[in-house]
C-alpha positions in Angstrom: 110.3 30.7 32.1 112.9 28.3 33.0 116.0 28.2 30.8 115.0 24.2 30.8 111.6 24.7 29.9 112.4 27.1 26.6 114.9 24.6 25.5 111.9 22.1 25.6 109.6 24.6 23.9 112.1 25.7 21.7 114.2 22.8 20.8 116.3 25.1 17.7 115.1 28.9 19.3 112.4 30.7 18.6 111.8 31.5 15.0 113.4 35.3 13.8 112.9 37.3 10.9 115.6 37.6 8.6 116.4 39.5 5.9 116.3 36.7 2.7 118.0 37.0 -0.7 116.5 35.5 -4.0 119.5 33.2 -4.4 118.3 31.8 -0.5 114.6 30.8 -1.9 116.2 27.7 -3.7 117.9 26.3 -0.5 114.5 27.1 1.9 112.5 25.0 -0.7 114.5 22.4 -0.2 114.6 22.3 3.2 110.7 22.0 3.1 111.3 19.3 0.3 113.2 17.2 2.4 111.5 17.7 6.0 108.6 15.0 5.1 111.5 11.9 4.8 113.2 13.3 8.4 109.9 13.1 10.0 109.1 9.6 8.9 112.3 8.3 9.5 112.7 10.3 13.2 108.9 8.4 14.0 109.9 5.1 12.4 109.7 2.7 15.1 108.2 4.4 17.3 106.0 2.4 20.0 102.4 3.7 20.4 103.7 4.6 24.3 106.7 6.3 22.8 104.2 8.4 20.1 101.9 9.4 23.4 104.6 10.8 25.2 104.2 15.4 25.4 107.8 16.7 24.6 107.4 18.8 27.5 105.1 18.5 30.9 101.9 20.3 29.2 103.4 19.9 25.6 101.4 18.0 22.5 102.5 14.3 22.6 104.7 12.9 19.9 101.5 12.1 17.9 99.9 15.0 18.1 103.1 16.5 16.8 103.2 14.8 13.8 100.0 15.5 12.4 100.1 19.1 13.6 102.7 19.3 10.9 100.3 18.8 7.4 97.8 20.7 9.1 99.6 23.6 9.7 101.8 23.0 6.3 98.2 22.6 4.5 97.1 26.3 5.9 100.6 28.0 4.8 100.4 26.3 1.4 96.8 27.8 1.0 98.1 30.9 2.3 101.3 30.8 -0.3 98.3 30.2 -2.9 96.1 32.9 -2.1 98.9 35.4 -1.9 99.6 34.7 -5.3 96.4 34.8 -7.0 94.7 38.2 -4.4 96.5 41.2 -3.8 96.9 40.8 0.0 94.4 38.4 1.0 92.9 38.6 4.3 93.2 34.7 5.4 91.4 32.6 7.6 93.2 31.6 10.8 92.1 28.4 12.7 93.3 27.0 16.2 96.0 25.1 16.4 96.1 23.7 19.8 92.2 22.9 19.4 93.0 21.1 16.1 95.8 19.4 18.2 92.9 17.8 20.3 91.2 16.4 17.9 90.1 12.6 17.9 92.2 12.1 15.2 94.9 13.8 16.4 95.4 12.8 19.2 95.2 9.3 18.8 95.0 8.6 15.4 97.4 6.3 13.5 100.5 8.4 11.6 100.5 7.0 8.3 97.9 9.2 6.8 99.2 12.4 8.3 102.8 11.4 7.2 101.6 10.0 3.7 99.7 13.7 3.8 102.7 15.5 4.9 104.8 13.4 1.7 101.8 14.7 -0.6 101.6 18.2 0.1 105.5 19.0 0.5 106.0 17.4 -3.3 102.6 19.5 -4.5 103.9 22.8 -2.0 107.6 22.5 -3.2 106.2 22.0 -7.4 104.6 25.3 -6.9 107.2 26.9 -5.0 109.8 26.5 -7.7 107.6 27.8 -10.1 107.3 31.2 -8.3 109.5 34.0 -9.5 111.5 36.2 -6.9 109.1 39.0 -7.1 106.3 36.2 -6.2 108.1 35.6 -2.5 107.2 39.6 -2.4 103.6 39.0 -2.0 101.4 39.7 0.9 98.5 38.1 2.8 96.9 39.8 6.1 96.7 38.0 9.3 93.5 39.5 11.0 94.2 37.1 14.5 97.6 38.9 14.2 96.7 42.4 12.7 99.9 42.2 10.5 100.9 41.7 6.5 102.9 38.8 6.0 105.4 38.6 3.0 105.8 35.2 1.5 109.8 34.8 1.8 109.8 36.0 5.8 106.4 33.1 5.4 108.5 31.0 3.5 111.5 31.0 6.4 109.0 30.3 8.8 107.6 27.2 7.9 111.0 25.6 7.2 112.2 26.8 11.0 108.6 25.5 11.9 109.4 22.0 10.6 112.8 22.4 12.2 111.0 22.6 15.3 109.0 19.8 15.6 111.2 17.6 14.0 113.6 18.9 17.1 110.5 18.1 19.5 110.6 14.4 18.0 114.4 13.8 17.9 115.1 15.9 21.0 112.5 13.6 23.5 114.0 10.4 21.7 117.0 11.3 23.0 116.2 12.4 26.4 114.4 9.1 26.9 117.6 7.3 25.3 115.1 5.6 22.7 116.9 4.7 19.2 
């Protein structure tokens, strides 16, 4: 793969494991607090043409983007959830790209996955910063992935994974020179 087309794919690099501290699950929560308002306001304006522009040649358009994000977010929350109430859950994987082709998705209006997105971070981040630090310890099972995932390496994830697309948005606004 072109060094071009990673950059495209991966707008921040991929995502990597690293080793987290308790005093480092405060400052990931707020990350995922505050990734909701920098999606909104990186779409805001947005022309329907703009939002049905891929990121890349073959990507997910700008739309499909965007509500990718609560339905991926929903799925780690539930995850998050289940972890904490089983002792290592097995959960339930789903399809992203095909959910990514969905009617809805991929030509839906972005208010209700962006009002979503505002819903679930406040209702994610509440239960988050209720956890204690033996909590992030927690494991579910990935079956799809044949691996245990603990919840602060899960945790890290979904704030690079925000990261990301918010990069996919702000990075094709600029190469297009849109404002």
């Amino acid at each position: 793969m072109s060094n071009d087309l990673e950059k495209l794919r991966f707008p921040i690099g991929k995502y990597k494991i690293e080793p987290f501290q308790e005093q480092d699950y405060a400052m990931l929560i707020d990350q995922l607090e505050a990734l909701p308002v920098m999606v909104r306001a990186a779409v805001a304006g947005l022309t329907d043409e703009q939002l049905d522009t891929p990121y890349r040649e073959g990507g997910w358009t700008l739309r499909q983007v965007v509500h990718h994000l609560p339905d991926s977010h929903l799925n780690a929350y539930m995850r998050f959830k289940l972890a904490l109430t089983e002792d290592n859950p097995v959960i339930k994987p789903y399809e992203e790209g095909l959910w990514a082709e969905c009617t809805e998705a991929k030509y839906g209006a972005l208010n209700d996955s962006l009002d979503l997105l505002d819903s679930l971070h406040r209702r994610w981040v509440a239960f988050l910063r209720t956890l204690k630090p033996e909590d992030f310890l927690r494991k579910y099972y990935h079956p799809a992935q044949d691996k245990n995932y603990v919840l602060s390496s899960v945790l890290s994830m979904y704030v690079w994974h925000g990261k990301h697309h918010l990069a996919h948005i702000t990075e094709t606004k600029k190469a297009n020179g849109w404002k």
